[in-house]
N, C-alpha and C positions, 0 to 999 in steps of 0.2 A: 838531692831527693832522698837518699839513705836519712841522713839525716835527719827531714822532715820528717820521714815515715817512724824513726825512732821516737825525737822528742812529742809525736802523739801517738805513741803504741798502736801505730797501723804497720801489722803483716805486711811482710812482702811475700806476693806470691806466683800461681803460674799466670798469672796475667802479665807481672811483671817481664816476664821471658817471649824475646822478638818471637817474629814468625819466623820459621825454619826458610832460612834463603834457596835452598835448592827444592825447596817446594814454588816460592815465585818464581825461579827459573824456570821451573816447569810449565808454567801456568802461563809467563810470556811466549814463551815456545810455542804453545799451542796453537792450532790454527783458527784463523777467525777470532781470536781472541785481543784485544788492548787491555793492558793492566792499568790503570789508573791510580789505587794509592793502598795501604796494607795499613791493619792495625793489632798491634799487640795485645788489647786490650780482650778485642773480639776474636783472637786468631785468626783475622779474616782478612781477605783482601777484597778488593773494587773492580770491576772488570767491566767493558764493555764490546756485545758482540751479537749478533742472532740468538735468537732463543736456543736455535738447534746446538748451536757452536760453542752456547751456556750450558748446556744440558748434558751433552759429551765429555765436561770437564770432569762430570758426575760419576760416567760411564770408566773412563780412563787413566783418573787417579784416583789411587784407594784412598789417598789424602784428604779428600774433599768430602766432608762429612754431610754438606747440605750445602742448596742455593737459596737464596734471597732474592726476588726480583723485587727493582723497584718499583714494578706494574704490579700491584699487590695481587691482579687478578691471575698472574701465571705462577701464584706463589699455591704449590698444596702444605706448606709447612708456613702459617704467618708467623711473619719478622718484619711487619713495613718498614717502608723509609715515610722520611717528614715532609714538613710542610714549611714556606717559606715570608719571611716578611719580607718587603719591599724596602730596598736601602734609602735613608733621606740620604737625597740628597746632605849657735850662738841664739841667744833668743831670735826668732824668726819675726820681724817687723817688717811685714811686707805693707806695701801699698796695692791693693789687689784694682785697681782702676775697673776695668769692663767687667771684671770677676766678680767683684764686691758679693750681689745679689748671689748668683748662684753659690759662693763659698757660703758666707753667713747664714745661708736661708740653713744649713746644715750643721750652723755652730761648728764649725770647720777651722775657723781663724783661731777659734780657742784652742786647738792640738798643733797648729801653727806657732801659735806663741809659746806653747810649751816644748815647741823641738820635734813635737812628733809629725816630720813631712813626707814620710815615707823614707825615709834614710835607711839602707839596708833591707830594703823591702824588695823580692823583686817580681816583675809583675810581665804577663804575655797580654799582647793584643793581637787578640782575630779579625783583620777585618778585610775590606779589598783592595788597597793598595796605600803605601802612603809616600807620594812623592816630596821629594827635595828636603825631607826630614833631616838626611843630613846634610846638610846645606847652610838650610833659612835660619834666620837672625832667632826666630821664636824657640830655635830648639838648641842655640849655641850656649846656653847653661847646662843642659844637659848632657851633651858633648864634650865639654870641658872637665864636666868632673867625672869624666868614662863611663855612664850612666846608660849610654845607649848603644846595647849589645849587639847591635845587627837585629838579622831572623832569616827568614825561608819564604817561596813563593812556592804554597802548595801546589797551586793549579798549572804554571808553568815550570817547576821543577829546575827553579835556578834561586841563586841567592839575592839576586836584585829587585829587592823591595820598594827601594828608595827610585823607579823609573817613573821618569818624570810623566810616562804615557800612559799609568794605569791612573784608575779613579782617585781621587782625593779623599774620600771620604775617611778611611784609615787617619791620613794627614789633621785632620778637624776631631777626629776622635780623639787623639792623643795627642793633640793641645788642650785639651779640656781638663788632664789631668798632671802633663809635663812640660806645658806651655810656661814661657817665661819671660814677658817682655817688662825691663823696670818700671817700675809706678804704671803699669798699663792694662801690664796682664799677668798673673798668678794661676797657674793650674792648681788641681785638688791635690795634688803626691809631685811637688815639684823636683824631689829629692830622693824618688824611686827608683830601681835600674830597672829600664826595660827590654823586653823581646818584641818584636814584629811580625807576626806571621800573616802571610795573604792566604786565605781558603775561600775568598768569595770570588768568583766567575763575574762580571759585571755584565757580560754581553749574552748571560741563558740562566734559565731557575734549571736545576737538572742535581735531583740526588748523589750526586758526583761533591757534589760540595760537602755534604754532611762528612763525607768519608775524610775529603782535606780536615773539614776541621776538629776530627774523633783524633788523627793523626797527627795534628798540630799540638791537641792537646796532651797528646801522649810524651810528644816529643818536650813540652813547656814541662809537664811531669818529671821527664829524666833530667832536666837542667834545672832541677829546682827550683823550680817557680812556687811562687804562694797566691796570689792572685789572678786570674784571668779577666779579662775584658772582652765580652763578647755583644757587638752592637751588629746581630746580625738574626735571622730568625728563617726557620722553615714552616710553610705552610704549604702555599698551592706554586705547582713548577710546571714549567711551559706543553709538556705534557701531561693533563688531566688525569688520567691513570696510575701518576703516582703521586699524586696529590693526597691530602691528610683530610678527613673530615674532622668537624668538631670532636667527637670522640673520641678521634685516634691520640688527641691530644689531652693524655693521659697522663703523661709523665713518665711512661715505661715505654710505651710503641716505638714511636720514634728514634731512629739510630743516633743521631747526634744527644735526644735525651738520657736515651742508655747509657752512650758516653759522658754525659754530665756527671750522672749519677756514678759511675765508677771513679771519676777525676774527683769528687767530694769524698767518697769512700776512699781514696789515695792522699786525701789531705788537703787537697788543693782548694780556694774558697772563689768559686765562678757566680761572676757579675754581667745578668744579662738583661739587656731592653726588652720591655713587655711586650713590643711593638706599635706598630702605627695602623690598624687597622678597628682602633675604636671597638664598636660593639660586633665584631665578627671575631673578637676573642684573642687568645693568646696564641702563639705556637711555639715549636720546638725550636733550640733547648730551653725557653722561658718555662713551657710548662712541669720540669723536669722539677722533683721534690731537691734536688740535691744543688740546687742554684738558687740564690738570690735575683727576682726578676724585677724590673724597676720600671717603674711607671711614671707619666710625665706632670709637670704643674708647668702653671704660669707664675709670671715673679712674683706673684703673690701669693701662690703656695694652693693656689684653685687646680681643680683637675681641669685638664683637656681634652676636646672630643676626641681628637685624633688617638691619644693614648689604650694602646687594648686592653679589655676589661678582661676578669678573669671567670670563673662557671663554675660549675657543679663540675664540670668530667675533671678538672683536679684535682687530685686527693688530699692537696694541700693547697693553703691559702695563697693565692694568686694576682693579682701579682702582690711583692712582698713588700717591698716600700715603695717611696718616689720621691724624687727631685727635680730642679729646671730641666725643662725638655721646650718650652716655647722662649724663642728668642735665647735662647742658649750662649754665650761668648767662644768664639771656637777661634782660632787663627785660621786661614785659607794657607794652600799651599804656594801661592803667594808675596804673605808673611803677610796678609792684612788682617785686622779682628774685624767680623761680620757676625753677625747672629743668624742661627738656624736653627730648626724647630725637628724634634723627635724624641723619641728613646731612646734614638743610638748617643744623643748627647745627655739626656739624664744617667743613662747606666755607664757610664763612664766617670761622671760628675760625682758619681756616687762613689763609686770603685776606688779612688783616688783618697775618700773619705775611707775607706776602709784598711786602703795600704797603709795610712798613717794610723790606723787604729792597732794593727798587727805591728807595726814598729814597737809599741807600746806592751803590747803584751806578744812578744815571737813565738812564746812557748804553749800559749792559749789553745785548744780544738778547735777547728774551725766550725763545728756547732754550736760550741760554747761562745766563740766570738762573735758569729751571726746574731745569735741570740742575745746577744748586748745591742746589737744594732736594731732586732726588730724591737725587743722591749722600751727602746729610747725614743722610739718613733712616736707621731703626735695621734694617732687612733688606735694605739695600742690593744687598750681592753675592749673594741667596737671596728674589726676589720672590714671590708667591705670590700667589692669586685673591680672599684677604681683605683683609688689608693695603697690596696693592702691594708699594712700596720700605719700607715702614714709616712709623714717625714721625719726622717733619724735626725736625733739631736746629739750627736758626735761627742760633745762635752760632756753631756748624760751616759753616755756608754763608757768610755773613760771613767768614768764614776763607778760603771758597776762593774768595771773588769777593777780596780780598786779596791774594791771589797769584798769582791768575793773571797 
């Protein structure tokens, strides 16, 4: 992480410094009080308890600058929390079989054949669970060549990722991009090292998660990661009162956006699904200036109803690019290839394009790399609220990180 922060002359500063731990001692001590998760970033931590029992922490420790509630209506200082999307469910001569379609739609194969697979790359995924990962036959190239580093189970607060009992969905994400079955199946970065982190709840929508995942990426941060994958979104959570209106989805309100936005100003280059929610818009962290958000096609490179469109309330163009999101190639946890449909597998599909692009140029900005990506795209100079810039032509970006 030092080292990223140098080779792009990004400060390290007091954000970079944990929270003071005998101040969460303090804070679990309390009564009526559960701590749930801390971030460095925010100096803050997560707590759940009565209002009264929230309000006391105020009273009690001189430490505690200010609360945040996620009922934005008991909040006299606004900080809301977000809003959520609903999960869907040597020269390099690969034979990409089921892959074909979504690698090529991206001019993907041509950084493939020039070596650049994500080799050296290394890359965090956020999602909720990914069973048998280390196990199944589709992930036993990546495993062989020490490529898959473990992770964290934010929500349950243990190291076991890979439980066969949480959701799959994690498991199909990162097939999309580390998947490797011969002549069958080809991911987008088959040759990336990756991280795992669980921050999604699969059984409640509940503000709790944004703080897993501000802290997962903190944590992908200090272990120097360069890429994130996030196929996950906040919008509306099972209690209405902390739900996000269209407006709030600004790019700034939202916690997990905020955290976006500081993990791109830290270096790091974060890949998020638009979502699935069509014309009721984008949410958090997609709508966040400091991420790439990705929207979905069909294999013809058409938009999809399902994929979210983007608005006026973000201050920047929304979503950013897009890739296959209908009929997608994923492996199941399994070990079978099936097709599924969303943004949680376009923005991944795509991210995979981008670790092989950062192979190529390591020492690049991650503004300046992005910005190869959006310029490469097929509606570049004519964006629009479905597509964004369009779809990145990966070989075109290589091109312009080349001359510049």
């Amino acid at each position: 992480a030092i080292d990223r922060k140098a080779n792009h002359s990004i400060a390290i500063d007091e954000r970079d410094v944990p929270v003071d731990e005998s101040y969460i001692a303090l804070i679990k001590a309390s009564s009526g009080i559960t701590y749930k998760a801390k971030s460095k970033w925010f100096n803050a931590v997560h707590v759940r308890g009565t209002e009264e029992a929230i309000n006391t922490l105020l009273t009690t420790h001189d430490f505690v600058d200010y609360i945040v509630f996620a009922d934005s209506n008991l909040n006299s200082r606004i900080e809301s929390v977000q809003d959520k999307f609903e999960l869907e469910s040597s020269l390099m001569n690969f034979t990409y079989g089921t892959t074909q379609n979504q690698v090529e739609m991206l001019n993907l194969d041509d950084l493939h054949a020039a070596n650049y697979t994500g080799d050296g790359v290394v890359v965090a995924v956020m999602d909720s669970g990914f069973p048998n990962v280390d196990t199944m036959l589709g992930f036993e190239r990546l495993r062989a060549a020490g490529n898959l580093m473990g992770g964290y189970d934010f929500v349950d607060r243990t190291d076991a990722v890979y439980d066969s009992a949480s959701s799959q969905h994690g498991t199909l994400v990162l097939s999309t991009m580390a998947g490797y079955i011969e002549d069958q199946y080809v991911g987008t970065a088959p040759d990336a090292t990756y991280y795992l982190f669980r921050t999604e709840d699969v059984f409640s929508e509940n503000p709790v998660e944004e703080s897993y995942w501000v802290e997962a990426v903190e944590r992908a941060d200090s272990l120097g990661v360069q890429v994130v994958n996030t196929s996950l979104g906040y919008k509306s959570y099972d209690n209405p009162n902390y739900s996000y209106t269209n407006a709030d989805l600004n790019g700034t309100t939202a916690y997990s956006s905020k955290g976006a936005n500081i993990a791109f100003e830290k270096g790091l280059i974060l890949i998020t699904s638009a979502g699935n929610s069509g014309t009721s818009g984008v949410g958090a962290p997609a709508d966040a200036a400091g991420g790439l958000s990705i929207a979905a096609v069909d294999e013809n490179g058409d938009y999809v109803s399902f994929s979210s469109q983007g608005s006026l309330f973000q201050p920047t163009q929304k979503p950013d690019v897009a890739a296959r999101g209908l009929g997608s190639y994923v492996i199941n946890s399994d070990n079978q290839i099936v097709q599924s449909n969303g943004t949680s597998f376009s923005s991944p599909i795509l991210a995979g394009g981008v670790a092989s692009l950062v192979q190529a140029f390591p020492e690049v900005k991650n503004t300046v790399l992005l910005d190869y990506v959006r310029q490469s795209a097929s509606q570049y100079s004519n964006p629009d609220f479905f597509l964004g810039y369009g779809i990145p032509d990966f070989q075109f970006a290589l091109t312009l990180g080349f001359d510049a």
